[in-house]
N, C-alpha and C positions, 0 to 999 in steps of 0.2 A: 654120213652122206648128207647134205644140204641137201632141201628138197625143194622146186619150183613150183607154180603153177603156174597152169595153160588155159587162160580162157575161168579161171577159175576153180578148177577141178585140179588135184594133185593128178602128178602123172602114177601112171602105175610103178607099181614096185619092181624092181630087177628082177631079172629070171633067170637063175641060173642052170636052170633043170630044162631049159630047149621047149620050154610051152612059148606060147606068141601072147605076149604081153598084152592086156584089153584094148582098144581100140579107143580114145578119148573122142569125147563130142567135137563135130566141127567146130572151129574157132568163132565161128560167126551162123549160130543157128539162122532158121528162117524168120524166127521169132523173135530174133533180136533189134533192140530200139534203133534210132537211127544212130547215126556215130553224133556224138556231145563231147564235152570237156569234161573229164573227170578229176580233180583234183586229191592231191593224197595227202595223207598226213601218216604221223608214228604217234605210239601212244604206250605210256607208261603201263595201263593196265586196261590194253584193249577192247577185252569183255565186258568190263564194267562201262567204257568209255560207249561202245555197243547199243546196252541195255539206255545209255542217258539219252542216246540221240534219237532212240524209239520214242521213248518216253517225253523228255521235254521237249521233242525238236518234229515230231511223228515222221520221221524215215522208215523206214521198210528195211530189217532185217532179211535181206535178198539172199548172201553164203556167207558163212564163218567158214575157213578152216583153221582148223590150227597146228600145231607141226608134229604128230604122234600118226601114225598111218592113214589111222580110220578117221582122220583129220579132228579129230578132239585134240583134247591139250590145254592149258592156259595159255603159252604162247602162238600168238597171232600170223601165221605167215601170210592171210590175204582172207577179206574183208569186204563185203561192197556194200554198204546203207543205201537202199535208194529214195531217192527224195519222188514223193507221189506225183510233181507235176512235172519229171521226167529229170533225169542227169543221177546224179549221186556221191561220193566220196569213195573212196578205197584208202584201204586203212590196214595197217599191221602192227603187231609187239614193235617196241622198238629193243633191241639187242642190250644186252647188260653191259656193262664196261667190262674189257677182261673177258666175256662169256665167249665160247665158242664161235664165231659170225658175230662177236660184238663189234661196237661202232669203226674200232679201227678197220678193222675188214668189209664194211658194210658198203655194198657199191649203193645204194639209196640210204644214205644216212639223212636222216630228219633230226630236229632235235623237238622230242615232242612240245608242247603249250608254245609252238611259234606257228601254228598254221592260221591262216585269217580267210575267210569267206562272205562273196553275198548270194542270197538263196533268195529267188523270187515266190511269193507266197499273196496269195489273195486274201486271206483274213488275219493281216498282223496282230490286231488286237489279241483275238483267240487266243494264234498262238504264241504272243508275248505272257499272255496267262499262262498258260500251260506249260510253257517253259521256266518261268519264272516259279510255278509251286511245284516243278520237278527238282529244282535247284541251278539253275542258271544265275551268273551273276548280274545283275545288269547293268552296263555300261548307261547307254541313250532309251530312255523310256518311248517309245510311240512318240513318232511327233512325224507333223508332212513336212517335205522337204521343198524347198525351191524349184526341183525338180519336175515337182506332181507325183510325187511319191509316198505313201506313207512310210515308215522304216521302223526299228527298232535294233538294239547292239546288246549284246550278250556274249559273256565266255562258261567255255563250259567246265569239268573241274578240271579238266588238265591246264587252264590258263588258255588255250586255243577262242579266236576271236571270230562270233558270227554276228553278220549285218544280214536283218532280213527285212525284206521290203517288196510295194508291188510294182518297181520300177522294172521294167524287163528289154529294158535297152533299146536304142534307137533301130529301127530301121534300117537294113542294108540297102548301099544302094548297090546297082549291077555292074 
């Protein structure tokens, strides 16, 4: 049985014995951010990919599951890093070739190390350090931009490409 989730939490399990299945949290707690962009990627070896983007990137390990009930597992069905000054990523295993729900079946097929991002961040410096002795490869060292921006380019190990900088986009007008 494929399993989805809702809001982040796996739905409850079948019940074939006439109990009323748990009740999942609204989709949209009180307490949740305002609506952002979230972009998503697939990933060779999720967990690990997880633990780098805490680590060199400082995201917020927000929900792991992964596809066994109790939502463990090595494979990743859903994921959310959040990034401290609001937004984040969503992230899953990506399917094996041939595997059960492998890519030919995959209605969100990725192919992981082709995602690309920019993450606005107030002290690039910092965290071009800290990314770069977590293992970051780096593409563009710190440098300002034409923009007014300072920036920096990095991939992480799966090949995946991030720009991070304190450019934070022009202004809407109304």
């Amino acid at each position: 049985m494929e399993r989805h989730t809702i809001g982040g939490v796996p739905p409850a399990a079948d019940h074939n014995d006439g109990m009323t299945a748990p009740t999942p949290p609204p989709a949209t707690p009180a307490d949740a951010p305002p609506p952002q962009v979230w972009p998503t990627l697939r990933a060779r070896d999720a967990r690990a990919l997880i633990r780098f983007y805490v680590e060199a990137f400082g995201f917020e390990e927000t929900v792991v599951w992964g596809s066994e009930p109790d939502g463990g597992g090595e494979f990743v069905v859903h994921a959310q890093p959040s990034w401290p000054l609001g937004g984040g990523i969503m992230l899953g295993s990506a399917p094996a070739p041939g595997a059960p729900g492998g890519p030919e079946g995959d209605a969100w097929s990725l192919e992981p190390g082709t995602f690309g991002a920019y993450v606005v961040t107030d002290a690039p410096d910092a965290l071009f350090a800290q990314a770069t002795v977590a293992g970051a490869t780096v593409l563009h060292e710190p440098h300002e931009t034409g923009y007014g921006s300072r920036d920096f380019a990095v991939t992480d190990p799966e090949g995946n490409r991030w720009s991070f900088g304190t450019y934070r986009g022009e202004p809407r007008t109304a």
